[in-house]
Structures are given as structure tokens and as C-alpha cells.
N, C-alpha and C positions, 0 to 999 in steps of 0.2 A: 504493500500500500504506500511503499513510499514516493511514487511518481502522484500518485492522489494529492498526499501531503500537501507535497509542494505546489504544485498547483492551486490548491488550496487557501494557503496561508499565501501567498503573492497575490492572488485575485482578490481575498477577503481585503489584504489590506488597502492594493489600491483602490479599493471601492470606499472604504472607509476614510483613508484620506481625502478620498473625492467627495464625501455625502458631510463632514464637519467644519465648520456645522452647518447642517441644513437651512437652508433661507425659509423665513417666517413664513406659514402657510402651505410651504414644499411639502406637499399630499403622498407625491413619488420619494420622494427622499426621505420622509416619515417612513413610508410602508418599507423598504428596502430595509436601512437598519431596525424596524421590528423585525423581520423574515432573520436578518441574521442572528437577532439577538434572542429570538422564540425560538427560531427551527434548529439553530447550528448544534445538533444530540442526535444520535438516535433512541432515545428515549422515546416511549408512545407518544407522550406528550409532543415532545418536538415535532414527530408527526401530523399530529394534529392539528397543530401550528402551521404549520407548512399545507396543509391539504388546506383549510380554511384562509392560509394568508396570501396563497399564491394568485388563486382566482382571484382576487380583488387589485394585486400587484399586477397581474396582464390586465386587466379594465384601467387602471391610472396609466402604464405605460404600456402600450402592446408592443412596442418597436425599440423600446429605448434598450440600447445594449446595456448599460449598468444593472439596470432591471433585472434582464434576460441572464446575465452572469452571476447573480444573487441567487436566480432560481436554480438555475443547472449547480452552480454550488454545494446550495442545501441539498439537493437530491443526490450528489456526490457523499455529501457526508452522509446520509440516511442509506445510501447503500442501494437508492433505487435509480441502476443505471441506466434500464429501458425511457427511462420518463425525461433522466436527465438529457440522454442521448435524442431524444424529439426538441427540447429546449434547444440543446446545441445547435441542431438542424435551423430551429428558426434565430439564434442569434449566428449563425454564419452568413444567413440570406443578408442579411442585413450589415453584418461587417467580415465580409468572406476573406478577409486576411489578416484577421486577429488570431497572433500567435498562441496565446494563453485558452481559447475554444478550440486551436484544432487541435495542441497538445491534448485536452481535455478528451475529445473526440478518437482523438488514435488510444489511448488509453482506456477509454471505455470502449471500446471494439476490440480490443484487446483482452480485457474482463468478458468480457461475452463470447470468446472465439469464435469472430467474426474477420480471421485474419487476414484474409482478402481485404476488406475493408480499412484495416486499419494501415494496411501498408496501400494503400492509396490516400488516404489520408497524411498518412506519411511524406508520400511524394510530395503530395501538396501542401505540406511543411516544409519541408527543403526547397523547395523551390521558390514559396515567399519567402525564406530566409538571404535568398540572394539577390531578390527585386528589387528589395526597398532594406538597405545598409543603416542602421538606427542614426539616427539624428542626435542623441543624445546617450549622455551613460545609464540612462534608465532603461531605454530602449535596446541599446549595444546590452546591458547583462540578461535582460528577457532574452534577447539572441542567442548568445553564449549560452543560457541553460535549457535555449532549446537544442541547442546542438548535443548539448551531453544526454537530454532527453531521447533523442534521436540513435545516439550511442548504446545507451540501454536498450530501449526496445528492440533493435537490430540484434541483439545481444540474448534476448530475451528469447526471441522469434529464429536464434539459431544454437540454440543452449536447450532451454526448460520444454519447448515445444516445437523440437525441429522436424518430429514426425508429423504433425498435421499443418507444418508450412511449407510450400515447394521451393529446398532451399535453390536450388538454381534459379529462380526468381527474385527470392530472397539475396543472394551476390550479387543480382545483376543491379537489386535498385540500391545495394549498401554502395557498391561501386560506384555509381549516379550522385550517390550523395559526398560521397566522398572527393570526388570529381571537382566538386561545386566549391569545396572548404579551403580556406587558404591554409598555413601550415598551421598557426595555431590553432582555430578549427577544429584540422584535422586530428592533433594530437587529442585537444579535450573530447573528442568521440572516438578514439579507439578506443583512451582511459576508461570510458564510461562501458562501450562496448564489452571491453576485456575484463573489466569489474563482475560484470553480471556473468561473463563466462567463467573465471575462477571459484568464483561464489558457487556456479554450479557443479563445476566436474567436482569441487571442495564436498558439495554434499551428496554429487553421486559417489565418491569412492569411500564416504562412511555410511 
């Protein structure tokens, strides 16, 4: 769960830097940090939270990404990836080169061994990763830990589950990516890659 994690805690926060404090009246900026501050458990309760607080959050904002990444969130933490993974789908429509949802996205297709899916997903991570070069150091370290993202699952998807991925598919898009990366890059995704591989053959040969 540590690809959750992080994702996680980088999205919670800049949503909460972005929503403090909310402007008098801000109806959407109220309902978003309720949702994080009721739902973020999965305790029943938080649940419930979250089922009664979402529907009212898509009526104040149906299109506002802050929103839409609040939801999918909570639904990341509650464990319910089917639901969160349809949120994704509508904040991609709507900011289809946000790095922080497609990470989200290849990792929840990922939990669901939907692996086709998540290595397209993937491509289409790596490949905004070389479009648009970050403007700033907030931007450039989002980048950076998508690449080691990107290292892991690659990692993941030829280690823990290489029987139900076609690894020769699987080189051909690692390659692609790697392609793409300049050397340093390149290094923090093999690192990352090679992490999750020692990590495994470590617990296959106990």
C-alpha cells in the first residue's frame, strides 16, 4: 500500500493548502475539507460520511478537479477502488494530464489486475512526463516521484506478477520509458524498479 500512501498524503495536502482558508461563504471549499475530515477512516462511520457527503460535493462542484480529487481520495483510503477508479475516469476528462490521477489510476488497475490497463495508463504517464518539463520545484519533484513510481510498478508487473503480464510487452514499454528519461531519471527508476525486484526474489527465496 505504499504507492496509495503517497499518493495520498501529496494530494490530501495540496488540496488543503489550496482550500485555507476557505473564502466566506465557499459552499465547495466547506464540503471538501468536511469529506476529508469525516471520510478520511475506514471506519463504518467514515463511510457513511463519505456515501452521504459525496453526493452533495458532485451537486456544488460536478467538474471542479479539487473536488473530484477529494473524492477519489477518500474512496482510496476506504478501500473502495471500483468507485474511486469511475471518479478518476471523470477527473481525467476534465484534467487528462494530471500526474497525481493517472498515478492514482495505474495503481488502482493495478489492485484490480486489470494489467493491460494499467500499463497503458502507464504509457500515458510517461509520456506526459516528457511534454510539459515542470515549471517549478513543486512541479519538477511531482515528476521525479512519478518516475520512481513508474520504476516500481515496472518492477512490480515483472517481479510479484510476471505470470499474468506479457513480459515481452512488459520490456518493450519499460524500454519506451526509459528511452524518454535523461540520466538522472533514468537512475531514480531503475533504483525504484530494482527495489521492488530484490524485495521480491528476498521473499521468494524465504
Amino acid at each position: 500500500m505504499h504507492a496509495c500512501r503517497a499518493i495520498s498524503l501529496l494530494a490530501v495536502g495540496i488540496i488543503r493548502c489550496s482550500l485555507m482558508p476557505p473564502a466566506a461563504g465557499d459552499d465547495r471549499a466547506a464540503a471538501i475539507a468536511r469529506l476529508l475530515d469525516d471520510a478520511w477512516s475506514i471506519t463504518p462511520q467514515a463511510r457513511q460520511a463519505a456515501d452521504a457527503q459525496l453526493p452533495e460535493l458532485r451537486r456544488l462542484a460536478p467538474t471542479d478537479v479539487t473536488a473530484l480529487t477529494a473524492g477519489w481520495l477518500v474512496l482510496m483510503q476506504q478501500r473502495r477502488f471500483e468507485e474511486a477508479h469511475a471518479l478518476l475516469d471523470q477527473h481525467l476528462r476534465h484534467a487528462p494530464d494530471d500526474l497525481l490521477a493517472l498515478r492514482a489510476k495505474a495503481w488502482i488497475q493495478t489492485v484490480l489486475k486489470n494489467y493491460p490497463a494499467a500499463m497503458l495508463t502507464a504509457e500515458r504517464l510517461s509520456a506526459r512526463l516528457i511534454s510539459r518539463p515542470g515549471a517549478d520545484e513543486g512541479e519538477r519533484a511531482l515528476q521525479d516521484a512519478s518516475v520512481s513510481f513508474l520504476g516500481r510498478l515496472l518492477g512490480y508487473l515483472a517481479g510479484p506478477v510476471d505470470d499474468a503480464v506479457p513480459q515481452l510487452e512488459r520490456r518493450r514499454l519499460e524500454k519506451r520509458f526509459v528511452d524518454r528519461l535523461d540520466e538522472a531519471e533514468r537512475a531514480s527508476f531503475e533504483e525504484a524498479r530494482n527495489g521492488v525486484l530484490a524485495k521480491f526474489l528476498e521473499l521468494t527465496d524465504e
